[in-house]
N, C-alpha and C positions, 0 to 999 in steps of 0.2 A: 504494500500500500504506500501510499504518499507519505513521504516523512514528516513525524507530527511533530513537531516543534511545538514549546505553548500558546502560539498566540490559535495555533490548528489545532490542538488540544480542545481551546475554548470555543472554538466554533463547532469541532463536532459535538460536544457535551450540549451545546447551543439547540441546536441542530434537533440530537437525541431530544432535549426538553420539550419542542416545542411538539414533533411526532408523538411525545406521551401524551401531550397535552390533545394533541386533534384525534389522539386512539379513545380517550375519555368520553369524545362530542358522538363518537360517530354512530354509535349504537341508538340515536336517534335521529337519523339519515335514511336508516332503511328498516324501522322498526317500528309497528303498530302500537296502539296503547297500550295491546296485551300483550305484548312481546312478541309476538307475529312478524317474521319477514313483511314485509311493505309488500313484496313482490307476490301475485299472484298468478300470475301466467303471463300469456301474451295475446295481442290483440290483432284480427285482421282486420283489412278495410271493411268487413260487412259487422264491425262491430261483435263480431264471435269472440269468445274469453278461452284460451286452451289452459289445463292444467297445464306446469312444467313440469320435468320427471326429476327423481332428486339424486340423480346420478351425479356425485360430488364433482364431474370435473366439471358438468353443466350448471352447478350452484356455484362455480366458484369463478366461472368465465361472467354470468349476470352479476355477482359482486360485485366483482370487478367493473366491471361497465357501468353499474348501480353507484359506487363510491366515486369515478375518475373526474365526476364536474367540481365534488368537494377538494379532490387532492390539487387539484387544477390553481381552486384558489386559494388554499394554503399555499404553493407554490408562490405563486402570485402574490400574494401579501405579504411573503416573506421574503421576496425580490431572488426566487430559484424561478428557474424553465424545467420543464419534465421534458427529460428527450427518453422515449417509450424503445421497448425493444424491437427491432428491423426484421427479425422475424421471429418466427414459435418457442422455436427451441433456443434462443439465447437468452442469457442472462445480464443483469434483472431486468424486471420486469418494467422497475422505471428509474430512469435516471438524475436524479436531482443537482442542479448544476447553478453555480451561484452568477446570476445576472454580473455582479462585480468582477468577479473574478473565476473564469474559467475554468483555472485546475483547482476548484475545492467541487470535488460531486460526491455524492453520496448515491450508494446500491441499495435500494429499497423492493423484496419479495414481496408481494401479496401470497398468503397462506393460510391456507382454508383449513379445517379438518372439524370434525362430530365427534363428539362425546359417547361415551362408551356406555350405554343401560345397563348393562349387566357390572360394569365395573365403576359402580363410582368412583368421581375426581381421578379416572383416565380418562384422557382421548384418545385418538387412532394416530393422533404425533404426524408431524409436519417430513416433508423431503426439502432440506436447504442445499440444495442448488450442487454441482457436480464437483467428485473432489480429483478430477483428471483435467484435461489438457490446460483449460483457462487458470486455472487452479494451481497447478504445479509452474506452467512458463508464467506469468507473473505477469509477463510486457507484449505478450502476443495477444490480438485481438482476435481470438478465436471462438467463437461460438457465445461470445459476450460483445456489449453494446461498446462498453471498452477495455482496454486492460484492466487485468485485476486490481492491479498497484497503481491504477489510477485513482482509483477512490479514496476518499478520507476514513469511510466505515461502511460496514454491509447491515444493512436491517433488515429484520423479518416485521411486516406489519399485518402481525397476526389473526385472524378469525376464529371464534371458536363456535361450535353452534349444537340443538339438539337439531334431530332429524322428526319430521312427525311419522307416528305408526305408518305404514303401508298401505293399513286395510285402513287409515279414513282419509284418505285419498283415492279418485278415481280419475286416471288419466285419461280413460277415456270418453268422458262427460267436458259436453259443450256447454257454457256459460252465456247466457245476455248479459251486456253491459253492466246494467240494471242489478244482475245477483253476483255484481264482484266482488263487496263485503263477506257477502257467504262463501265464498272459497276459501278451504283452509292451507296456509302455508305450508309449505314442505319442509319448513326449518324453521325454529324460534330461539329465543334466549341467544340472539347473537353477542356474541363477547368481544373485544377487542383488546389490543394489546401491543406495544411496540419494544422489541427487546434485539439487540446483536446477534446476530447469527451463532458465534460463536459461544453467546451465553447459553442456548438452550442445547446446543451440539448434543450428541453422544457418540460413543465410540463402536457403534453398528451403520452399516447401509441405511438406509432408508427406503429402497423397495427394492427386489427382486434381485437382480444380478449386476444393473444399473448401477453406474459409478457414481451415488448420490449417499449424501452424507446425510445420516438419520435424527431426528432429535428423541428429545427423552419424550414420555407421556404424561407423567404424571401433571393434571394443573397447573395444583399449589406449585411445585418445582419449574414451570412454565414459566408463569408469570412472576417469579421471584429471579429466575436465569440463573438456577443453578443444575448449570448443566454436567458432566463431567471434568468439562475443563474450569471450574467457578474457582476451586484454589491453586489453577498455574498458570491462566490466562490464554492470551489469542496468543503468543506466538506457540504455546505448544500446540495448542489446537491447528494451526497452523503445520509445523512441523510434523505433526503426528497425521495427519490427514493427507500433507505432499507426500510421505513416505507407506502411506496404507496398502498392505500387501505385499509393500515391495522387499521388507524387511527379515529374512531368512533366517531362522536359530536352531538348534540341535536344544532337542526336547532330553531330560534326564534318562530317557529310554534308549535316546540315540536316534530319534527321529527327528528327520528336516520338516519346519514349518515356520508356516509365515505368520508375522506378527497381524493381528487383525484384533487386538485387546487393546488397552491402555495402558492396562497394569502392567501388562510383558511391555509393552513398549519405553516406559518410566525403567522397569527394571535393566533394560538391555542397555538404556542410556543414564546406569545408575543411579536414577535418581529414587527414591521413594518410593516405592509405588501405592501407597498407602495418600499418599496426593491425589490420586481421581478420586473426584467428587461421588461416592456412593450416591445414589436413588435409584427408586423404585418402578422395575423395570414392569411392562405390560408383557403377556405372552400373547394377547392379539395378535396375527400378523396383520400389517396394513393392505389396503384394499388397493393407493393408488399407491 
């Protein structure tokens, strides 16, 4: 990242403050009296109402569309330009870039996930962004809006939400304008939340085989950013994340394996390993 000096120090803490401060507003941006998503489907020209389905990546792309007039003028009032990412799959999602002065941006994720019914205070845990190419070269623009180490800081500007039951929902029921009130949302109790990427990290994947760094689940530990790396900071997280997998040890059995832990990895570079932040892991797998 950009070298923080302190006068860059105080602009990112600056920065982070005022994102806490518009994470606090927005849960009445798109949220009914009763806690209800605002959003109840969509409209065609002949004035028809469709459910929408609450397939997360399709709650999390209307979010996103739902939130971007707000973020637009916080931007804007804060004398940032949002330069958005050039296509799907690059990271992030928006680029915050200060009117004054060009090299201070900050990386801001939109990040959606559902609360877990069966598991109180877990959720199904966020995917913060890939821990390969852009990630490791630093200064290549690849598959990111810009270099990594162009930013001053990476935020997750987090969502958190429930899902409603299935069965009172009927996607296949057409609406008149007229009975929009009575359509029930597909998600409520949206939460919001603005924390560093690297405060909520964990030291697992985040889906499937995909080179994406995982976070923790737990809430309370969410929203407080104590992730695993909460007592060694961003440059292990950093460190521990450019070298994931790639780090080879002989096991006391005499077996070769790659580092994919924290703790072996603290150990192999002596340090502690009694340093990762303990909490309490979900056995959910994630869905996205």
């Amino acid at each position: 990242m950009v070298k923080m000096d302190n006068s860059r120090q105080r602009v990112k803490e600056g920065f982070k403050g005022l994102l806490q401060e518009l994470a606090a507003t927005l849960s009445g941006y798109v949220s009914t009296a009763d806690q209800q998503w605002a959003v109840k489907g969509f409209i065609d020209a002949f004035r028809n109402v469709y459910t929408i389905s609450a397939d997360t990546k399709i709650v999390s792309k209307i979010l996103e569309i739902h939130l971007f007039p707000v973020l637009l003028k916080f931007a804007e009032d804060h004398k940032y330009k949002i330069v958005l990412a050039k296509h799907q799959n690059y990271y992030p999602d928006l680029s915050f870039i200060s009117v004054d002065d060009d090299t201070i941006k900050f990386a801001v994720d939109l990040k959606t996930t559902y609360r877990l019914p069966d598991k109180p205070g877990f959720c199904n845990g966020f995917t913060l962004g890939s821990h390969g190419s852009y990630f490791v070269k630093r200064d290549v623009p690849k598959n990111i809006q810009f270099p990594y180490n162009n930013y001053l800081s990476h935020f997750c500007l987090g969502i958190i939400y429930s899902r409603i039951n299935p069965t009172d929902i009927d996607e296949t029921k057409i609406y008149p304008l007229n009975e929009l009130h009575s359509i029930v949302s597909v998600i409520k109790d949206i939460q919001f939340f603005t924390i560093e990427k690297w405060e909520i990290a964990s030291d697992s994947h985040g889906s499937g085989n995909t080179a994406n760094i995982g976070s923790i689940f737990r809430i309370e530990d969410i929203m407080q950013g104590n992730g695993v790396f909460k007592n060694l900071g961003e440059k292990w997280f950093d460190d521990y994340w450019m070298n994931y997998g790639k780090i080879v040890i002989t096991t006391p059995t005499g077996e070769q394996k790659k580092i994919t832990k924290l703790r072996e990895f603290l150990e192999f570079k002596g340090i502690d390993p009694n340093l990762a932040n303990p909490y309490i892991r979900s056995s959910r797998t994630r869905e996205t």
